[in-house]
C-alpha positions as CSV (number, residue, x, y, z in Angstrom):
1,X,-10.5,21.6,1.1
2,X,-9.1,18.1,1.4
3,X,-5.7,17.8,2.4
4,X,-3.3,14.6,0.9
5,X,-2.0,11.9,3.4
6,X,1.6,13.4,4.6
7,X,4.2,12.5,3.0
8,X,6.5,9.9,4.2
9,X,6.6,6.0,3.9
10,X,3.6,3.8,4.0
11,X,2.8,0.4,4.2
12,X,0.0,-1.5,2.4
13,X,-0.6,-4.3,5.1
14,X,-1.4,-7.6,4.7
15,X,-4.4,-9.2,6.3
16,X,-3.5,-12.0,8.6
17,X,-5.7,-14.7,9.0
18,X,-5.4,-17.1,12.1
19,X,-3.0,-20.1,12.0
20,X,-3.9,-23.4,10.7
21,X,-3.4,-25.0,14.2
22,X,-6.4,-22.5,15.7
23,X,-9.6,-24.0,16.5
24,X,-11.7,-21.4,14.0
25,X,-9.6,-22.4,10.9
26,X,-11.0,-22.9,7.5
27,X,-9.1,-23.8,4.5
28,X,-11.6,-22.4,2.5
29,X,-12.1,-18.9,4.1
30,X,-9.7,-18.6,7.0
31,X,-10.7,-16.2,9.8
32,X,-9.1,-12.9,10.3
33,X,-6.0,-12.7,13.1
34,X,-6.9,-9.3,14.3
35,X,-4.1,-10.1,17.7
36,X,-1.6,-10.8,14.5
37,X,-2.8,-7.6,12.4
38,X,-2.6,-5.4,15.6
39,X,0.9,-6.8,16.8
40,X,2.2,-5.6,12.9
41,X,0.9,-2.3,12.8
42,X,2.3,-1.3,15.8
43,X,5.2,-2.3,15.1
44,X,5.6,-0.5,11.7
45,X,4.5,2.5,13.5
46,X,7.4,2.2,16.1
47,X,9.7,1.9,13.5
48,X,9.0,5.3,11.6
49,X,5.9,4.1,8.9
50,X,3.8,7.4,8.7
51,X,1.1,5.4,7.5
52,X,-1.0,2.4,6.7
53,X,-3.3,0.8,3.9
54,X,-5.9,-1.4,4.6
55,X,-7.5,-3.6,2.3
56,X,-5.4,-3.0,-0.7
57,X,-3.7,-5.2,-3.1
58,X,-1.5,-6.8,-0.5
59,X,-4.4,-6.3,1.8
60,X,-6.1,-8.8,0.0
61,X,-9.1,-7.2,-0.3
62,X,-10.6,-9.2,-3.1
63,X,-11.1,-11.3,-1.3
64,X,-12.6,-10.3,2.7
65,X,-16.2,-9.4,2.6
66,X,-17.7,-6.0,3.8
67,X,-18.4,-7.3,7.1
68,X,-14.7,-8.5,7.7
69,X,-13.7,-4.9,6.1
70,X,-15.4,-2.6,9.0
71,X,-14.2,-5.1,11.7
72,X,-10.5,-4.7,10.2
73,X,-10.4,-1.5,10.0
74,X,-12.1,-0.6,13.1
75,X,-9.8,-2.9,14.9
76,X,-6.7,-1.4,14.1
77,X,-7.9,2.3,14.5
78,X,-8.9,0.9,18.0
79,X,-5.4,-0.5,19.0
80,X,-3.0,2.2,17.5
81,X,-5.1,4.7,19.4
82,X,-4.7,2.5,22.7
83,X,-1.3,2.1,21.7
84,X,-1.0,6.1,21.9
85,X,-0.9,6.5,18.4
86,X,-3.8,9.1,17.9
87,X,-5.1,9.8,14.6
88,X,-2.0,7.8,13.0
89,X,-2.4,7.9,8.9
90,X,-4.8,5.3,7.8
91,X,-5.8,4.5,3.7
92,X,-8.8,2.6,3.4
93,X,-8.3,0.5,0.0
94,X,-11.3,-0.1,-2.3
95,X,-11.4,-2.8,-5.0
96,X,-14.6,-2.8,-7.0
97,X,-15.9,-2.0,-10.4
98,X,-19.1,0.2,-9.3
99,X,-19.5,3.2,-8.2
100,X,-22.3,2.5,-5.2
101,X,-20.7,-0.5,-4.2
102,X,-17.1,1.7,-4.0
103,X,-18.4,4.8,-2.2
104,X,-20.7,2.2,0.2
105,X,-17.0,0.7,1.0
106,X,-15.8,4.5,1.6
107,X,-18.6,5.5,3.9
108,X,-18.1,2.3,5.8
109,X,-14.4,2.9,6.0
110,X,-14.9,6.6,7.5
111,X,-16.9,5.3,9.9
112,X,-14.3,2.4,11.1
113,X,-11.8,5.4,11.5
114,X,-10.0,5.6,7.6
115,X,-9.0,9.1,6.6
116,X,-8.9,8.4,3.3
117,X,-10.1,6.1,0.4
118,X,-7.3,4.4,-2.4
119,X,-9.6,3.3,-5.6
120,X,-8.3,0.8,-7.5
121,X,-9.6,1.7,-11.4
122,X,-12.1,0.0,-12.7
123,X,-10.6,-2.6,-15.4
124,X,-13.5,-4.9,-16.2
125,X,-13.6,-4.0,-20.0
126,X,-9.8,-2.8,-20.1
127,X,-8.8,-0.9,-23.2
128,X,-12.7,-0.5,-24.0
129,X,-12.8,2.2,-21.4
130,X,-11.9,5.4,-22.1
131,X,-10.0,8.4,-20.8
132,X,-13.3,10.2,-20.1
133,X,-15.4,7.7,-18.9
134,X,-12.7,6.8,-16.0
135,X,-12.4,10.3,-15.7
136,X,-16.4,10.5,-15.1
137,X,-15.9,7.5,-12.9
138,X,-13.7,9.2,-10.6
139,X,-15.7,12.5,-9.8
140,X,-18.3,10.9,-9.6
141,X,-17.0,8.5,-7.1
142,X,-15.0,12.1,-5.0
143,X,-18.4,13.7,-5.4
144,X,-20.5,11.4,-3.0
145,X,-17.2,10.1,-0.9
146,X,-17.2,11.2,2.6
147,X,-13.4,10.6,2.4
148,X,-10.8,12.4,0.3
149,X,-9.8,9.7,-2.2
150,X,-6.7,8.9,-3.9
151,X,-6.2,7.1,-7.5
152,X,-4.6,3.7,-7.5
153,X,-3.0,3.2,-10.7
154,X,-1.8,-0.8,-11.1
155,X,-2.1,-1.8,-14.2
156,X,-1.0,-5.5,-13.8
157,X,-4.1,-6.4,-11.8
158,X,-6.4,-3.9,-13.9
159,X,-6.5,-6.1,-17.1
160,X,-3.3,-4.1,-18.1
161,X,-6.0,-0.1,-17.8
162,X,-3.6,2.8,-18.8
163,X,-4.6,5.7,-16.6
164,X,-3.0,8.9,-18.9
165,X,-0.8,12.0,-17.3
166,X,-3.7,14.2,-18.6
167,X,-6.0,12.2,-17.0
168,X,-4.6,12.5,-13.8
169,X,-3.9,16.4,-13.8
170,X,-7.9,16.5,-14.6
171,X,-8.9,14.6,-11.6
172,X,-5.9,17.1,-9.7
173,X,-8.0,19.8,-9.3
174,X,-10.8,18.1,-7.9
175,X,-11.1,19.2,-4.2
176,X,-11.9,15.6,-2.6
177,X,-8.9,13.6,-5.3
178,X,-6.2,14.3,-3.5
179,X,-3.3,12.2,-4.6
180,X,-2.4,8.9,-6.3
181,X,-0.5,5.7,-6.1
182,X,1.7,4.2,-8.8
183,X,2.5,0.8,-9.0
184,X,3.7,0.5,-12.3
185,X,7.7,1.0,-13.3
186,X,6.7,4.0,-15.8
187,X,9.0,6.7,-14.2
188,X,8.3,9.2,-17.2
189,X,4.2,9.3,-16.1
190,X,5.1,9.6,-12.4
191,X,7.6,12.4,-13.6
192,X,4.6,13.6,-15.6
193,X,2.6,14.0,-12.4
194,X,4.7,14.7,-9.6
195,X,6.6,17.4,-11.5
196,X,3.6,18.8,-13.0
197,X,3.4,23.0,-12.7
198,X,0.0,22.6,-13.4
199,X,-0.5,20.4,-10.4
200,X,-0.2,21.6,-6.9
201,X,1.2,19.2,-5.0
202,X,0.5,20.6,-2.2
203,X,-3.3,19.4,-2.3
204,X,-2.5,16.4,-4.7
205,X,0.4,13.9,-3.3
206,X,2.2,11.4,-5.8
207,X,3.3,8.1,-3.9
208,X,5.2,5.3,-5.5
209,X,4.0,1.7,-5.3
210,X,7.2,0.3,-5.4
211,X,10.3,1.0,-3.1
212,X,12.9,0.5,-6.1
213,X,12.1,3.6,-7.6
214,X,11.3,5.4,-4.5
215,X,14.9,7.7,-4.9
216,X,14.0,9.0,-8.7
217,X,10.7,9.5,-7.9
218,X,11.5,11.3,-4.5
219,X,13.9,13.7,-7.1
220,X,10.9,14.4,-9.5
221,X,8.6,15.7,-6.3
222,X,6.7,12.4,-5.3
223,X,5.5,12.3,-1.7
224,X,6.7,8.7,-0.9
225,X,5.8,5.4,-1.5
226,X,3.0,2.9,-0.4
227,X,5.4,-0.1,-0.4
228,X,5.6,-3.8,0.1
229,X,9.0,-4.4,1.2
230,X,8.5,-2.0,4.7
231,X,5.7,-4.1,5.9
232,X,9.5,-6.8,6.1
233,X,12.0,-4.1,6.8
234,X,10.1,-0.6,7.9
235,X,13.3,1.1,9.2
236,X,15.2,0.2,6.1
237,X,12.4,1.8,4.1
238,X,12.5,4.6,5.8
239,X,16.0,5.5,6.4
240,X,15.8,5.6,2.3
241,X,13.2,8.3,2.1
242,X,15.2,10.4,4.9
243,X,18.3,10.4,3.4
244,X,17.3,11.2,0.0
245,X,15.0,14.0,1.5
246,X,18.4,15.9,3.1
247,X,19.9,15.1,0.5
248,X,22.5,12.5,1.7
249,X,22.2,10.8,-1.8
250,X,26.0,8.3,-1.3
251,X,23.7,6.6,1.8
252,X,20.7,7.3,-0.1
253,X,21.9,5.1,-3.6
254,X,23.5,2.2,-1.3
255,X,20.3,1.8,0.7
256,X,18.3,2.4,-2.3
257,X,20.2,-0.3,-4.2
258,X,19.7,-2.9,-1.4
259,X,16.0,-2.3,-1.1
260,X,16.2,-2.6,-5.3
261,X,17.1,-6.2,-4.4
262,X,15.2,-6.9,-1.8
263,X,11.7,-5.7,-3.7
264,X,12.7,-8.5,-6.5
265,X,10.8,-10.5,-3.9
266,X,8.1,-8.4,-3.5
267,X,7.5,-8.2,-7.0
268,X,8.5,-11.5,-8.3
269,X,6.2,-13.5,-5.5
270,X,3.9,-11.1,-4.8
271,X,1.3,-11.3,-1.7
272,X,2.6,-14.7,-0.9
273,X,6.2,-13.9,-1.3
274,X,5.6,-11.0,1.5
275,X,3.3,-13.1,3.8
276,X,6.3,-15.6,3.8
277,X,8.8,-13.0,4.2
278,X,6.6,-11.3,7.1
279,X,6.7,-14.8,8.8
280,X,10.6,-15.9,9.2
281,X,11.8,-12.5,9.4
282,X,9.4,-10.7,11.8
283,X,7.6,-14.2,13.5
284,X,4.6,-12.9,12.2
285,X,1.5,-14.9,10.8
286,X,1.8,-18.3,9.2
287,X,4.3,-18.5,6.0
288,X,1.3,-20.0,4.0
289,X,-1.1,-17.3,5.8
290,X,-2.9,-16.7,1.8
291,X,-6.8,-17.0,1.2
292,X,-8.5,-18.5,-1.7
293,X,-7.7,-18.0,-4.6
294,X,-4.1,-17.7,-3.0
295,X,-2.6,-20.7,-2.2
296,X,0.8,-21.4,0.1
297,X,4.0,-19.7,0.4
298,X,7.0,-19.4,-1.4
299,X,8.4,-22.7,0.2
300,X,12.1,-23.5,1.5
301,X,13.4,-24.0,-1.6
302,X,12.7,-20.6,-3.4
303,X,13.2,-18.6,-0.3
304,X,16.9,-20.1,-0.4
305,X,17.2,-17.4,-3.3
306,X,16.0,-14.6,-1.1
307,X,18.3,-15.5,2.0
308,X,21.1,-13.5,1.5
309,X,19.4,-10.0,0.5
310,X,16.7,-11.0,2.8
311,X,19.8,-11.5,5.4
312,X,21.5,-8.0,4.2
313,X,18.5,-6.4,4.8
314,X,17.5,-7.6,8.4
315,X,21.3,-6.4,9.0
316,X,20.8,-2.9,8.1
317,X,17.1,-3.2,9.8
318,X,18.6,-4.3,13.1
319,X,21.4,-1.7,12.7
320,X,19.1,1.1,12.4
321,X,17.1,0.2,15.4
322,X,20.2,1.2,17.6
């Protein structure tokens, strides 16, 4: 039987695309930075991340094309391993509303060197769709999927798709659906999942999406969190789910109330908020580093707002790597 990604910290990873001053640049449809990508997931694995997704929300993965997909994933399996990080966690994201075009994106991810698949729902027709038929969606999707998948539940991007705890404990006990990711703030339905008897967590992992709830959900029996704010500060991140694992919960709430802050970025500016982040704290990628339909950073001016958590946090980063 398929087993769930361990548990621990990952990282949904942004693509980088190559700096406006390269030679290859396009405004329209940048090129991938696969020096830039490899340079960050190294890194994040040095610091502690058990894990990466690829192609996910942050990922961008709207809007790179199948071609771009296998060449991005089979990069960075390629440099981790020559980095001597051998079969390190990787979490292929998919991001389409059919079912041959998602498991074609699954059996191309296997073969770039993914473990396993994260399938965003299907939200085309929103509340038109029913329990059942995402359910049916699903399994029918894990049925022909050479990798064990996981169900990612984000309703902001999904035309607002509820995804219900009974839903979920269904697609549980299928042997290749092996665990979820919540991005949502709805603390009762991860409760719901993660504390459900009738799920064994064990062979079906509940990971956060957001870090400012990654304490509670850690409490309730959650896995982790897939998380925006350690691609910034991974060690930060990290030291959270460690300390609320043994149980150190004074460190635990002061760490977990700085990382609250520090996600207000995260969520507030999303994908460009975290590219710009990405680039003054960590030199990494251009500030404005977005593709189409994206478009710039967050600028000087808004970033002002961020300096001082933004500040706090590369403290306690710095201070950790000692």
């Amino acid at each position: 039987m398929a087993a769930p990604p361990p548990p621990g910290v990952y990282v949904p990873v942004p693509t980088f695309f190559v700096s406006r001053q390269a030679s290859t640049y396009s405004p329209q449809t940048p090129p991938l930075d696969l020096e830039t990508q490899t340079r960050h997931a190294i890194h994040l694995a040095k610091c502690g991340i058990r894990g990466l997704v690829v192609l996910g929300s942050t990922g961008e993965a709207i809007a790179i094309t199948n071609k771009e997909r296998i060449e991005l994933l089979r990069h960075v399996r390629q440099q981790l391993e020559n980095a001597g990080y051998i079969d390190y966690p990787i979490i292929a994201g998919t991001a389409t509303q059919g079912i041959e075009d998602t498991v074609q994106q699954l059996r191309d991810a296997e073969a770039a060197g993914a473990q396993w698949g994260l399938v965003l729902a299907p939200s085309y027709f929103a509340t038109a769709v029913a329990q059942e038929g995402l359910e049916d969606w699903y399994v029918a999707i894990a049925e022909r999927s050479p990798l064990p998948i996981m169900v990612y539940h984000y309703p902001a991007v999904c035309n607002n798709i509820t995804i219900r705890a009974s839903t979920f404990q269904s697609l549980a006990a299928h042997p290749n659906i092996v665990g979820c990711k919540l991005s949502h703030g709805d603390l009762s339905l991860h409760t719901q999942i993660a504390a459900n008897p009738r799920i064994d967590s064990k062979k079906f992992a509940t990971f956060t999406g957001l870090g400012q709830q990654l304490l509670p959900v850690l409490t309730v029996g959650g896995a982790g969190a897939i998380d925006g704010l350690a691609a910034i500060f991974p060690r930060v991140v990290c030291r959270l789910w460690e300390t609320t694992l043994q149980g150190s919960l004074d460190e635990a709430r002061i760490i977990q109330e700085a990382v609250c802050r520090g996600e207000e970025l995260v969520v507030g500016c999303g994908v460009p908020g975290i590219k710009e982040a990405v680039s003054r704290v960590l030199g990494m990628g251009d500030r404005d580093g977005t593709r189409l339909p994206l478009k710039g950073g967050i600028g000087d001016t808004e970033w002002e707002k961020w300096r001082e958590i933004m500040g706090d946090l590369e403290s306690l980063e710095q201070k950790l790597a000692t």
